[in-house]
GUTI-748471 format. One record per residue: residue in three letters; x, y, z of N, C-alpha, C, CB in turn. Coordinates in steps of 0.2 Angstrom, whole numbers, padded with zeros to 4 digits, always signed. Glycine has a CB too. Example, Ala and Ser with C-alpha at 12.3 -4.5 7.8 and 13.67 -1.06 7.14 Angstrom:
BEGIN
ala+0066-0028+0039+0062-0022+0039+0066-0016+0039+0057-0022+0045/ser+0064-0011+0035+0068-0005+0036+0064+0000+0039+0070-0003+0029/
END
This chain:
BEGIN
unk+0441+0689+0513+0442+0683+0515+0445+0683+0522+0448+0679+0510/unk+0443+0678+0527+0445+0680+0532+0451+0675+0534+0438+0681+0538/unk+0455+0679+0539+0460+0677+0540+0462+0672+0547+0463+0683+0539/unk+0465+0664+0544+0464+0661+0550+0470+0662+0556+0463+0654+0548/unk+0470+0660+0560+0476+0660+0565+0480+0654+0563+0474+0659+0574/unk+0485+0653+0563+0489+0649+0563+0492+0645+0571+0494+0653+0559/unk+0493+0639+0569+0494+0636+0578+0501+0637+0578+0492+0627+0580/unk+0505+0640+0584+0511+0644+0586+0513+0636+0591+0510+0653+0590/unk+0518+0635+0588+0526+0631+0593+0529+0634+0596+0532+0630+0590/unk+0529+0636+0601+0535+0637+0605+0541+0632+0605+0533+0638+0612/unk+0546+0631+0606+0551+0626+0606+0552+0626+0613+0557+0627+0601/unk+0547+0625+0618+0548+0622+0625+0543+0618+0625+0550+0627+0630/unk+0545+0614+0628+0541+0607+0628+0539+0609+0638+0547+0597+0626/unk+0535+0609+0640+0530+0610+0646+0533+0602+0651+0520+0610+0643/unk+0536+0603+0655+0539+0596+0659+0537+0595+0665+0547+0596+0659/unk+0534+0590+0670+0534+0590+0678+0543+0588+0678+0527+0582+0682/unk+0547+0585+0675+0551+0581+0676+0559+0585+0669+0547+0572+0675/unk+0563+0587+0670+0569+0588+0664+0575+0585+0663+0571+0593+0664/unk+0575+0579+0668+0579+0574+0667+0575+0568+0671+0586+0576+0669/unk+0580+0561+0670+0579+0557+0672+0586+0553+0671+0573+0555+0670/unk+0586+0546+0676+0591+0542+0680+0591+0537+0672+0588+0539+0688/unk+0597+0533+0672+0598+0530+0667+0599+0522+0672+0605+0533+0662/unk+0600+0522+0676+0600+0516+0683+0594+0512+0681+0599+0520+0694/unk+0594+0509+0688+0588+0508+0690+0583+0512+0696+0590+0503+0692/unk+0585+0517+0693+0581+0522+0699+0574+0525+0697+0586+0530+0700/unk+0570+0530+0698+0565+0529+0698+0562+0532+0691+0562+0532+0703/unk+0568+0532+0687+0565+0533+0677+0566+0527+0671+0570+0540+0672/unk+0570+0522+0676+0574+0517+0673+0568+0512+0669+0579+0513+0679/unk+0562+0511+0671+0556+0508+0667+0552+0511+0663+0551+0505+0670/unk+0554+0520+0663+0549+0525+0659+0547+0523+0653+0552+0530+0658/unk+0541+0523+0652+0538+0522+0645+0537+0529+0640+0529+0518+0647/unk+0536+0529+0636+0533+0534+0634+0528+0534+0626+0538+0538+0634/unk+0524+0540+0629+0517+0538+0622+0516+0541+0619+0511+0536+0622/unk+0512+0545+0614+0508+0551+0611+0503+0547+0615+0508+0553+0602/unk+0498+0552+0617+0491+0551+0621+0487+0558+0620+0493+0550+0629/unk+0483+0557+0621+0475+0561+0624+0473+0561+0630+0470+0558+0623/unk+0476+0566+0634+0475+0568+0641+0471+0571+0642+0479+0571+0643/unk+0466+0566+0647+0459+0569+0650+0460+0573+0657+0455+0562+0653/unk+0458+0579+0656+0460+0585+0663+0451+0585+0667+0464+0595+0658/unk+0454+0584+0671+0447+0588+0676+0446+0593+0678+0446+0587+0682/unk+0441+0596+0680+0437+0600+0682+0441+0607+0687+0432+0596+0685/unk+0445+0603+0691+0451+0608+0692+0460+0609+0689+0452+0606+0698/unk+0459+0608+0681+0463+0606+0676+0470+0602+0680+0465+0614+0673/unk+0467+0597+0680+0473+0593+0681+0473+0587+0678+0475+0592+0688/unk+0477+0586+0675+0476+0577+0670+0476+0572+0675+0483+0575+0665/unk+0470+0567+0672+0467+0560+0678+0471+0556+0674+0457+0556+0677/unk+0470+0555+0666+0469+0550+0665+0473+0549+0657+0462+0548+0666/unk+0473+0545+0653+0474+0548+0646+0473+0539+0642+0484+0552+0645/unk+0475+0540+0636+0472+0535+0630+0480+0536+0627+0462+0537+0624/unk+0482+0530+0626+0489+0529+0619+0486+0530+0613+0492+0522+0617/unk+0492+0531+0608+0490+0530+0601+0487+0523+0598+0495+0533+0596/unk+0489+0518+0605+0488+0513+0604+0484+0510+0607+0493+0510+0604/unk+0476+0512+0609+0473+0512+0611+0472+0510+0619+0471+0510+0608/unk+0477+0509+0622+0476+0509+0631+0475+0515+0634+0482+0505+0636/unk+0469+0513+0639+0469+0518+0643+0472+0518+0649+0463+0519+0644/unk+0474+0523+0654+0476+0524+0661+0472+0528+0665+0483+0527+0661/unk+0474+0528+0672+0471+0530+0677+0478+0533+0680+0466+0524+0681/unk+0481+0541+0681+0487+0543+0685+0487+0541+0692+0488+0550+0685/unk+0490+0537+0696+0493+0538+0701+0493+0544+0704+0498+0536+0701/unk+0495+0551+0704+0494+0555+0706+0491+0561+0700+0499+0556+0709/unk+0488+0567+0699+0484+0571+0697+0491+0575+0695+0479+0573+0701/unk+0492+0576+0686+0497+0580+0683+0496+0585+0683+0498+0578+0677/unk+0499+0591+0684+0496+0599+0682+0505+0602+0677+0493+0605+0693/unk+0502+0608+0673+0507+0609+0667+0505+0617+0666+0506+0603+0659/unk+0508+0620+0664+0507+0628+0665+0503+0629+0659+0514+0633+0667/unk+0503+0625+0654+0500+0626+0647+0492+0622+0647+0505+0623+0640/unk+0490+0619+0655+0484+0617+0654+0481+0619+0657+0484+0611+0654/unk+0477+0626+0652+0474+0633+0654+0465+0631+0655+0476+0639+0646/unk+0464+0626+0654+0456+0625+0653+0454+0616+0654+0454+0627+0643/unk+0448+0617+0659+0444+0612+0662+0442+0607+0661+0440+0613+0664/unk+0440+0600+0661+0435+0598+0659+0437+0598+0650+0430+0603+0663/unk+0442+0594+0650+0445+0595+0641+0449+0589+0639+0451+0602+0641/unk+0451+0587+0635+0458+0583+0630+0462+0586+0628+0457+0580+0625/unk+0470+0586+0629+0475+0591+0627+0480+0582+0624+0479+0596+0637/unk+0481+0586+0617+0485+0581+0615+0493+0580+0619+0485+0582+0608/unk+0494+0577+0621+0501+0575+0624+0507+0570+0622+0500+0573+0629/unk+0512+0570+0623+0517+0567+0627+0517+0565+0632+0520+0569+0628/unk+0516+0559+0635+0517+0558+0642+0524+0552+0643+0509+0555+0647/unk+0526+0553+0649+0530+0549+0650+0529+0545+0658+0537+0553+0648/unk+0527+0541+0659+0524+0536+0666+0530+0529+0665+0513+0534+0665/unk+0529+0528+0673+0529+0521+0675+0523+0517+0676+0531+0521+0680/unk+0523+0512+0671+0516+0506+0673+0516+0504+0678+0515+0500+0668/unk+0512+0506+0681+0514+0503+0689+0508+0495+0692+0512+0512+0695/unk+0502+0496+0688+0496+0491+0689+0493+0493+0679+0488+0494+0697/unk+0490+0486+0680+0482+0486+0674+0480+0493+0675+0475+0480+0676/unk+0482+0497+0670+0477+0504+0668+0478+0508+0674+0469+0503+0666/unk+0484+0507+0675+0488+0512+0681+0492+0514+0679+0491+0510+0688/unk+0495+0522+0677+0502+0522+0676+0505+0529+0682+0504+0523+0667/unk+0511+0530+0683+0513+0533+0687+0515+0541+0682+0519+0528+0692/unk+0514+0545+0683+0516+0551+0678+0523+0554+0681+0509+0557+0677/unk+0528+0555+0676+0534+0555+0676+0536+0564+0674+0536+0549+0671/unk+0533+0564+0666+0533+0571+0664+0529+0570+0657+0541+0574+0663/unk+0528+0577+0656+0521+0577+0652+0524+0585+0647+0511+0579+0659/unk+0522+0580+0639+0523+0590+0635+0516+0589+0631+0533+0591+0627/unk+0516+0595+0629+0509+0596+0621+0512+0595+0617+0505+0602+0619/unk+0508+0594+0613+0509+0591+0606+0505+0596+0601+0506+0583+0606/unk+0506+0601+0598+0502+0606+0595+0500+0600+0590+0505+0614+0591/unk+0493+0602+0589+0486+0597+0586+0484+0601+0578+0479+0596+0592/unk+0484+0601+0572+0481+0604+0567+0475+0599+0565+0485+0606+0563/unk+0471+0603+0562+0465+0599+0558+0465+0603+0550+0455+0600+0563/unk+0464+0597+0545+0461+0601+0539+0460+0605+0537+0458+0602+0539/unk+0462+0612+0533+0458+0618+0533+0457+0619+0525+0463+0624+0537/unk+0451+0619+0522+0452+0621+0515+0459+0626+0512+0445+0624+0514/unk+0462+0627+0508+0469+0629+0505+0464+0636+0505+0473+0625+0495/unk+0460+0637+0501+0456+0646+0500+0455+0647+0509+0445+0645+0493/unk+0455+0647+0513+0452+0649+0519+0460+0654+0520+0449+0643+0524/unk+0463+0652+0519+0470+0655+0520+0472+0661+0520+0475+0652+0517/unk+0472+0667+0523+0476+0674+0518+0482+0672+0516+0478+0680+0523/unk+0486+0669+0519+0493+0671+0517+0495+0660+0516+0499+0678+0524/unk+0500+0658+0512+0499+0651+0513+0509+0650+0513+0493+0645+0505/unk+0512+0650+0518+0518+0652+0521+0520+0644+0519+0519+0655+0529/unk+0527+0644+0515+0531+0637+0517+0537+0637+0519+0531+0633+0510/unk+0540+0640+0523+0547+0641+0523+0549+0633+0526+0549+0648+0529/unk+0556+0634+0523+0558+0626+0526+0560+0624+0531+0562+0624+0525/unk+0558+0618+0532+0558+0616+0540+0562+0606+0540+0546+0615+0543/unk+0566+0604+0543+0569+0596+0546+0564+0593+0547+0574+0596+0552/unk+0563+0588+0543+0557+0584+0541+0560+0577+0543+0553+0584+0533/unk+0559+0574+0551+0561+0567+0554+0557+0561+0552+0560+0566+0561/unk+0551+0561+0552+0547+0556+0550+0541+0557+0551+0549+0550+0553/unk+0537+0552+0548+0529+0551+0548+0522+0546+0550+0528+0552+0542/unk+0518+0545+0555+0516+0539+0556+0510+0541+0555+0518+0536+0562/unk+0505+0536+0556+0499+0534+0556+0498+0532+0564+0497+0528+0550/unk+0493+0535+0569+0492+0532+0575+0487+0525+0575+0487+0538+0579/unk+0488+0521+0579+0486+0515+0575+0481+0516+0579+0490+0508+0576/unk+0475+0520+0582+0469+0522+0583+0468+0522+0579+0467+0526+0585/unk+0470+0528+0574+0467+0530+0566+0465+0537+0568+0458+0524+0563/unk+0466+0538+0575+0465+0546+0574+0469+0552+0571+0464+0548+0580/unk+0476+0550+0573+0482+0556+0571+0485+0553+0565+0487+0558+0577/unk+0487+0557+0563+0496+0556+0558+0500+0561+0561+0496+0558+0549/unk+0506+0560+0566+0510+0560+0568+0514+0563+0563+0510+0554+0571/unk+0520+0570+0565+0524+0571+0561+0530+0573+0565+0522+0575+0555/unk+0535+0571+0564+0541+0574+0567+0545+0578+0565+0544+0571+0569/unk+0546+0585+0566+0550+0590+0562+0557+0592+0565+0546+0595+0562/unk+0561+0596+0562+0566+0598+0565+0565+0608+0563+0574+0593+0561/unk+0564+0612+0569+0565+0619+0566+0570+0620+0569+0560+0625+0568/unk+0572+0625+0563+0580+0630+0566+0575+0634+0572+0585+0638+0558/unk+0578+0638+0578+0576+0645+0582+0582+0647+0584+0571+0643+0590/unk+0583+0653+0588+0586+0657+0592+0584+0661+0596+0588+0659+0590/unk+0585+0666+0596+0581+0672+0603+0581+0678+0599+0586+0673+0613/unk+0578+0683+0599+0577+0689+0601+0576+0693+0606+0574+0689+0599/unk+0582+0696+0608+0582+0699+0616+0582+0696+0620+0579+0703+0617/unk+0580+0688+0619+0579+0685+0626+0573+0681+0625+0578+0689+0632/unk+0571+0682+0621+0564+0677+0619+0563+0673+0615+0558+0679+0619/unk+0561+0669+0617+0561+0663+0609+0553+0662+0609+0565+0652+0611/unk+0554+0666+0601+0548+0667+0597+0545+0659+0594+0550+0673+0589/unk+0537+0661+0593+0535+0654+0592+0536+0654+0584+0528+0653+0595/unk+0538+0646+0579+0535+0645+0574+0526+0644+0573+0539+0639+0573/unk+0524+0647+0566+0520+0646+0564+0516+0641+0560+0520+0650+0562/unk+0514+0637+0560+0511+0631+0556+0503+0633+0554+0511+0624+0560/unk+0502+0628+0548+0496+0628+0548+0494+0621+0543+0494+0636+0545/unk+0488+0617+0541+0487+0612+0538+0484+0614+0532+0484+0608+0542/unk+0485+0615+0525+0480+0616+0520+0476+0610+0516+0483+0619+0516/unk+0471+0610+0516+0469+0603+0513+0469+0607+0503+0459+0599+0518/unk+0471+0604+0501+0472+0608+0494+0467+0604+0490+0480+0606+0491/unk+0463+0597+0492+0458+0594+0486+0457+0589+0490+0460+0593+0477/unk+0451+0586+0488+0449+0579+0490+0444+0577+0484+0444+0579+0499/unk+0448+0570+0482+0445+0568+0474+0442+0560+0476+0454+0568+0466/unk+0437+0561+0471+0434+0555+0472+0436+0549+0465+0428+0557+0472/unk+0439+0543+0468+0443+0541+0462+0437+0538+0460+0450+0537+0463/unk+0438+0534+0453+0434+0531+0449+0429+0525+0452+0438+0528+0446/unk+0434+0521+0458+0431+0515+0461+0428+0518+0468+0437+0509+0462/unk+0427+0526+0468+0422+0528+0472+0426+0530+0480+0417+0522+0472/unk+0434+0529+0479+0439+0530+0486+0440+0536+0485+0447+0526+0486/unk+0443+0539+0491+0445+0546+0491+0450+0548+0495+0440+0551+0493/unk+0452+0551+0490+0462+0553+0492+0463+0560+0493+0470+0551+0486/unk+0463+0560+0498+0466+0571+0501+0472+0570+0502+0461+0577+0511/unk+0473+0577+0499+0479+0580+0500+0481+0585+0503+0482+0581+0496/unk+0487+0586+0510+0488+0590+0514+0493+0592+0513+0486+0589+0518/unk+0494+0598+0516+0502+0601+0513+0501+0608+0520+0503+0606+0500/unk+0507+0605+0524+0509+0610+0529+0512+0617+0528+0512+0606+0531/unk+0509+0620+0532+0513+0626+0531+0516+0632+0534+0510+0629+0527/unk+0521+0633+0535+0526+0635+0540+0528+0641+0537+0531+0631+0541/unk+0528+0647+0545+0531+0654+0543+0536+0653+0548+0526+0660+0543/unk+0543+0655+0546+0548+0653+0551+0547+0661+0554+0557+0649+0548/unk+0544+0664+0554+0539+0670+0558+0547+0675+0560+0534+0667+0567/unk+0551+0675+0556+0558+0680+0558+0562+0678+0562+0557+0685+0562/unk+0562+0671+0565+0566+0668+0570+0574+0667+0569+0562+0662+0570/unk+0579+0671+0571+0585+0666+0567+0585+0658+0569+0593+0670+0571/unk+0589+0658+0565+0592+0648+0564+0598+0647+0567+0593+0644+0556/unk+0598+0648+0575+0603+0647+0575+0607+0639+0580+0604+0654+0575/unk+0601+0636+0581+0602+0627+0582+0594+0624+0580+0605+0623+0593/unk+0595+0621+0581+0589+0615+0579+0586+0611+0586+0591+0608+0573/unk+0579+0612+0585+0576+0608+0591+0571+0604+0587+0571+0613+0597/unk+0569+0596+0591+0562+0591+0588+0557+0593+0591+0563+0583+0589/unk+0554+0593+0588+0545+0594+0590+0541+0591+0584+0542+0604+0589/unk+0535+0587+0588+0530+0584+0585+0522+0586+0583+0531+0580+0588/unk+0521+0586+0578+0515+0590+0577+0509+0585+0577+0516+0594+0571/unk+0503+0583+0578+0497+0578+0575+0491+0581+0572+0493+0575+0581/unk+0493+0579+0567+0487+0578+0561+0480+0577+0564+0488+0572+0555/unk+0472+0580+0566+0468+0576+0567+0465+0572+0562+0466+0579+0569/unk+0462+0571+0560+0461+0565+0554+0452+0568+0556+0464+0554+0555/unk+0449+0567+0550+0440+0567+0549+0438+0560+0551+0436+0569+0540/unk+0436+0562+0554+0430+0555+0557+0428+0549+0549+0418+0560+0561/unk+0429+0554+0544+0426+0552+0537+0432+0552+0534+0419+0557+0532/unk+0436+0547+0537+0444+0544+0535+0441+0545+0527+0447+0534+0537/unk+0448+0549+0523+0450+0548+0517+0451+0539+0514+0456+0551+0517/unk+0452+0538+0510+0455+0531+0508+0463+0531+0507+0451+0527+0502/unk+0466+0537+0506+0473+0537+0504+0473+0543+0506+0476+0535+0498/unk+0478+0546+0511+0480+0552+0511+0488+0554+0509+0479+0552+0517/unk+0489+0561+0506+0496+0563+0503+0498+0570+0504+0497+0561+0494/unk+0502+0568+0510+0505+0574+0514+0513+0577+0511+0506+0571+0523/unk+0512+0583+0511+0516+0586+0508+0520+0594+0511+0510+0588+0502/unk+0528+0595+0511+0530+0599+0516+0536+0600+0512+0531+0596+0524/unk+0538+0605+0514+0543+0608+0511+0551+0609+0516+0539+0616+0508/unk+0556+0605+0514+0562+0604+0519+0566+0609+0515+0565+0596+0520/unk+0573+0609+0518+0578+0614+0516+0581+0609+0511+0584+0616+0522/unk+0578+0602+0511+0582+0597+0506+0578+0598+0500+0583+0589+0507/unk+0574+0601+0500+0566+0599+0493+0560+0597+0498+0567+0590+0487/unk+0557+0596+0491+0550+0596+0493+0550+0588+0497+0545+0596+0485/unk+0546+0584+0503+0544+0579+0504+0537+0578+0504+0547+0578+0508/unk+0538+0570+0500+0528+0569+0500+0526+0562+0500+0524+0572+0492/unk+0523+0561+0503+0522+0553+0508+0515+0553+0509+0525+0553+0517/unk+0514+0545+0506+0508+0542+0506+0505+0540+0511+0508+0538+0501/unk+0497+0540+0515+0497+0534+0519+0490+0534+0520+0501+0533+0525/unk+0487+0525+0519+0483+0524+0519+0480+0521+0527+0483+0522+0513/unk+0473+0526+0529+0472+0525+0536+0468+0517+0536+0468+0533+0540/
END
């Protein structure tokens, strides 16, 4: 059986900006979105799409030390000033590690260690399900090791009246890390083009099991 990679967290979020003014100064209108950041050809971000369908055009051309490849979509975080119609001014920008799907048997090893479970959305595109987590980290000699994740899709049943409900259940190797504070980090579900009719996501916290319904 072959063995998949798991998508790795760092708990540093990639920033043009690490603070901002509370005034009226130049962060005081800041918006902020989950997006789909369009990069060009000399990896810098043009443009991007919300979860809530608008598109932008950057005022200036974003560059992020984790946006390794050309001519691409990097799921993001952005945080801009709307400055015109499908103008926005870019402020600061993080990734957003992105999972898709994976049959449960493709897995060598299927890791649930516990993780701070904030909440859960549906992207009103329909493309993501959005999840907010809380991991414990600490350092090892000086380095902060990444968490491990991974998505299992455990079954996809076809109900009676011909609807179909998959079930996913996250899975997390807190990879050796001590716990010793807690950072947020957000993860995105990619969703199949061949939307489920009810999806039931499934994670394992330090309180129990959590498990949440939602229909795209």
């Amino acid at each position: 059986m072959k063995k998949l990679i798991y998508a790795a967290i760092l708990l540093l979020v990639a920033c043009q900006t690490d603070s901002y003014d509370k005034g009226e100064g130049q962060y005081s209108l800041m918006q902020g979105d989950f997006a789909d950041l369009i990069v060009n050809g000399q990896k810098q971000g043009v443009s991007f799409q919300t979860d809530e369908g608008d598109s932008y055009q950057l005022t200036t051309p974003l560059t992020a030390k984790w946006i390794a490849t050309a001519d691409t979509t990097y799921r993001s975080i952005i945080y801009y000033n709307k400055v015109a119609d499908h103008q926005a001014e870019p402020l600061a920008v993080g990734t957003v590690v992105t999972l898709t799907p994976i049959e449960h048997w493709r897995f060598k090893e299927q890791p649930q260690d516990p993780l701070g479970f904030e909440s859960a959305w549906l992207a009103k595109n329909g493309k993501y399900l959005n999840i907010g987590l809380l991991m414990k980290t600490g350092r090892i000699d000086d380095e902060e090791l990444p968490h491990n994740i991974g998505l299992a899709q455990d079954t996809v049943i076809v109900n009676a009246d011909n609807t179909k409900t998959a079930y996913y259940r996250l899975l997390h190797s807190q990879n050796g890390i001590p716990q010793y504070y807690t950072n947020r980090r957000y993860v995105s579900i990619l969703l199949p083009k061949a939307l489920p009719d009810t999806i039931h996501f499934q994670l394992e916290t330090y309180e129990g099991t959590v498990k949440k319904t939602f229909i795209p």
